[in-house]
N, C-alpha and C positions, 0 to 999 in steps of 0.2 A: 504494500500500500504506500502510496506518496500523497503528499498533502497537493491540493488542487491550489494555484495562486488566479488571483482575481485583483483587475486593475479598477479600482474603484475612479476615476477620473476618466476614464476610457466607459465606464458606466452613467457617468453625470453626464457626460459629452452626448453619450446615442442619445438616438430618436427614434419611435417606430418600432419597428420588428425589431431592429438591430437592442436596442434598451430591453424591449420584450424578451429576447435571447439571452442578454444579458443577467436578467432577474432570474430566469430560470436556471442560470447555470447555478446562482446563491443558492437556490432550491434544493437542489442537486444535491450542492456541497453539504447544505445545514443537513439536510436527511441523511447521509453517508455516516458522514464522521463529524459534523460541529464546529471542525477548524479549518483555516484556510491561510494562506500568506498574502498580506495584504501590500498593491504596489498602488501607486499613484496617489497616496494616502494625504499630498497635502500638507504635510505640517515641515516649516521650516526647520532646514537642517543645523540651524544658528540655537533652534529652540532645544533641539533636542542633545548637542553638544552641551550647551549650558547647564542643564540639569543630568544629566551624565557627571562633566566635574565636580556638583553641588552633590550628587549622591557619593560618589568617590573620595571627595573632604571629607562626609560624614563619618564615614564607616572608616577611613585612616585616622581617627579621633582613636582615642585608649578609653578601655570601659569607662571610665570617671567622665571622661566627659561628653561620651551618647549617654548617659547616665543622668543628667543634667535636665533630660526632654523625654526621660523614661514615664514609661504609663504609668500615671500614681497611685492606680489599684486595679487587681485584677477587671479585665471588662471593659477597661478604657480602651475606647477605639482606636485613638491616636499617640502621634509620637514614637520612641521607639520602645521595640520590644526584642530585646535580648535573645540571645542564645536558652536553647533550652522549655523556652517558653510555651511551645504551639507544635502542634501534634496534629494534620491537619486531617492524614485517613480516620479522626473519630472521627468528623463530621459524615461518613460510609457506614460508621460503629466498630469499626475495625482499631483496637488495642495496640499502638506502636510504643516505642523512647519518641524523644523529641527530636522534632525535625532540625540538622544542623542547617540552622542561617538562624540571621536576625534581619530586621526591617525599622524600616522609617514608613511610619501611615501620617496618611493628611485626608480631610474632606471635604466637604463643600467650603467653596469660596464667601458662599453666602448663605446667611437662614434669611427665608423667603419672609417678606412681610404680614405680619399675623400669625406667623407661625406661634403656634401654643403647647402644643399638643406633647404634655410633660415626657411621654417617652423617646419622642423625636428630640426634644431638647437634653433627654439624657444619655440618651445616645449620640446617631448621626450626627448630630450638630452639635456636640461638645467643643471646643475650641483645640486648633490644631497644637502642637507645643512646638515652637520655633528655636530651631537651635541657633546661636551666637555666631554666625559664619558670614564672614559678608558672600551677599548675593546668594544666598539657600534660599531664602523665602521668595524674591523675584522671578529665578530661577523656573524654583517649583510651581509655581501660579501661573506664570506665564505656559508652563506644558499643559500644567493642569487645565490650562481654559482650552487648549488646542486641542486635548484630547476629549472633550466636551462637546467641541464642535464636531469634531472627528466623529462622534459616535453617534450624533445625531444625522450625520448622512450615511453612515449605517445603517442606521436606523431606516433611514427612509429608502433605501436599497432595499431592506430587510422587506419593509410594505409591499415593494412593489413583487419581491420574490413571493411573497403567500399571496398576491391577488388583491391588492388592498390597495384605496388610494395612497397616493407615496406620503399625505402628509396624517395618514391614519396613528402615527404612534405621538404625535406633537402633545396632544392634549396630558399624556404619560408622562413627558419627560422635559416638558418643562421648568422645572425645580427637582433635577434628578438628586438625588441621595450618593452621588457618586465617589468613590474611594481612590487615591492615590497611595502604592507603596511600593516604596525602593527595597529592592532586598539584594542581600550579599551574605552568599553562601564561603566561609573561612576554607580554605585549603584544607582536605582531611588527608590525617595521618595514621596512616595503619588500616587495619579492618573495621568500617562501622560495626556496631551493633546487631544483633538480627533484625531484618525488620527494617531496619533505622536509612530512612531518604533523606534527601536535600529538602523536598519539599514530600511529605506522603502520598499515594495514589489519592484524588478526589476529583470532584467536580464542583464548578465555579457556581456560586449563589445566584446571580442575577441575572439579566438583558445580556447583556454580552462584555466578553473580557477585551481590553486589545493589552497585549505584550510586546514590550521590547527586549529581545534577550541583547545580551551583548554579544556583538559581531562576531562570529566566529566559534562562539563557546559550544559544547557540549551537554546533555542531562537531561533537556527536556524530554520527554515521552508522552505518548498516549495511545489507548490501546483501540488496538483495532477489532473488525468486525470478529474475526477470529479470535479476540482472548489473545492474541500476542503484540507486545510492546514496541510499538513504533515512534523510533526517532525523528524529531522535529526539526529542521535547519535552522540556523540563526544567518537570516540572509542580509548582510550590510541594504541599508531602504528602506527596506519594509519592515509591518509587524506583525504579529502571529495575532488572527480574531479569534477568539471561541466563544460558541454561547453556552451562556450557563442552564440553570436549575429552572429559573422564575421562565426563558424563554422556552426552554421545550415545555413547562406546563402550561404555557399561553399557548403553545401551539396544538395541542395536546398530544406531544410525542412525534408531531410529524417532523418533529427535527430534534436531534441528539444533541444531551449535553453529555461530553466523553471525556471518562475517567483519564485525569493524566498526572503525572509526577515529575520531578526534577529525582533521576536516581542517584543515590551518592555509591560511591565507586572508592577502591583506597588509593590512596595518594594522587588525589585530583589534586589542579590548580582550584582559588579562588575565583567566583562567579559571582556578575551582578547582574538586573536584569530591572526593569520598572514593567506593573502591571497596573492599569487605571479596571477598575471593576466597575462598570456603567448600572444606575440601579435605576430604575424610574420613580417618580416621585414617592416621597411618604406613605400618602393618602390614596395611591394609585391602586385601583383593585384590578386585580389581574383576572379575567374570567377566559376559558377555554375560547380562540376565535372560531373553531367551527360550531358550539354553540350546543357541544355536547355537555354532559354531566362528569366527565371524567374526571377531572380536577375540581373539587369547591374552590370557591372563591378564595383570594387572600387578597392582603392587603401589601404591597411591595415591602414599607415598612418594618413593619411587625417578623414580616415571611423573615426578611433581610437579617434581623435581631434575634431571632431561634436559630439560624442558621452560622450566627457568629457565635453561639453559648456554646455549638456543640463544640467545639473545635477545641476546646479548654484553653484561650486565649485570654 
């Protein structure tokens, strides 16, 4: 199996049959396998360099001082979270050690006006924890809005692939719940653990992932229709799409969200990689689009917040 690539600006460009063609091949892909290499993606190269060196400052910081912007109790969504900390195959129910990396999370730029609504405000919208670095927070904001935009002509690709007018998902995701985190997996020495990955087998919570691994690297996987473990390329341009949880139960199953890992290996080099997890709004109920009973309703929010507890983060 090889991942199918798809030129997202080559899809905004058609017209007609050619566009028509084009959405179908999304179809295709989401039913298959969930992920895809995304080219023509848009975001400057200026943007995405800058917040590259902003995660790479981070993480060449000594514990004490990622320590600094650490989560200040279990649950907190933001900031960093240490080695040791998150175990991601329980969110499967599956019993690991802790996944070797740590990460830097950030969330919305903004809480939406009126927003009240105490769980929202105790969670997703808790305030990001900025660490001391000149240019980290510019940096990050300025991707963080690209990839925002980014996902909302995803998004609207996505509409047109399931038959829907292309601006059918706006009303969702306008005040998305959306997540930023930088992660960097330490060089492992010797034989992990049993069990024990870079990141554990899972599947992603929301709308859809976009990743950027770094150029070149190695670990990513995901499995395929067969039950065996296929390797994802890290292609200098582009970035890896996948949709999560909350999108194949909006579809109801007519598209996969597929198990995948970062595997740890003994005596790998160090790995960093940024992932924006797109969520759609709080208050956005997600019902089945063909209009079946398969899925009850949920709420994006709420769905999003059971799905961060399993993980023991």
């Amino acid at each position: 199996m090889t991942l199918s690539t798809f030129d997202l600006v080559a899809f905004l460009a058609a017209k007609g049959e050619d566009r028509r063609k084009r959405a179908r091949q999304i179809d295709e892909i989401c039913r298959e396998t969930g992920f895809l290499v995304l080219e023509g993606h848009g975001v400057p190269e200026a943007v995405i360099t800058d917040v590259w060196q902003a995660a790479a400052a981070f993480f060449a910081q000594p514990p004490e001082g990622k320590a600094k912007v650490a989560a200040p109790y279990p649950g907190y969504p933001y900031g960093w979270l240490g080695p040791d900390k998150e175990a991601l195959a329980r969110s499967k129910g599956e019993e690991t050690p802790p996944d070797l990396k740590e990460s830097f999370n950030g969330g919305p730029l903004l809480t939406p006006p009126g927003m009240t609504d105490p769980d929202a405000l105790a969670f997703c919208y808790q305030p990001t924890l900025w660490p001391e670095l000149t240019g980290f927070r510019s940096a990050w904001e300025a991707y963080y809005s690209h990839m925002e935009q980014l996902a909302g002509r995803i998004m609207m690709a996505f509409a047109a692939a399931l038959d829907l007018p292309e601006d059918h998902f706006d009303p969702y995701i306008n005040s998305p719940i959306s997540a930023l985190r930088a992660l960097h997996y330490p060089a492992t020495t010797g034989q992990p653990l049993d069990r024990q990955q870079r990141a554990g087998a899972h599947s992603d919570y929301g709308s859809l992932t976009i990743l950027l691994p770094q150029p070149g690297s190695r670990g990513l996987e995901i499995m395929g229709p067969d039950g065996d473990w296929v390797e994802v390329p890290a292609i200098p341009g582009t970035f890896v799409i996948n949709i999560g949880d909350l999108m194949a139960r909006w579809t109801a199953d007519r598209w996969v969200s597929t198990l995948h890992r970062v595997v740890a290996r003994p005596d790998q080099p160090a790995r960093q990689s940024l992932a924006f997890f797109h969520q759609p709004n709080w208050s956005a109920e997600i019902v089945p689009l063909d209009g079946s009973d398969s899925y009850e309703p949920v709420l994006s929010g709420p769905y999003l917040m059971d799905k961060f507890k399993a993980t023991g983060s």
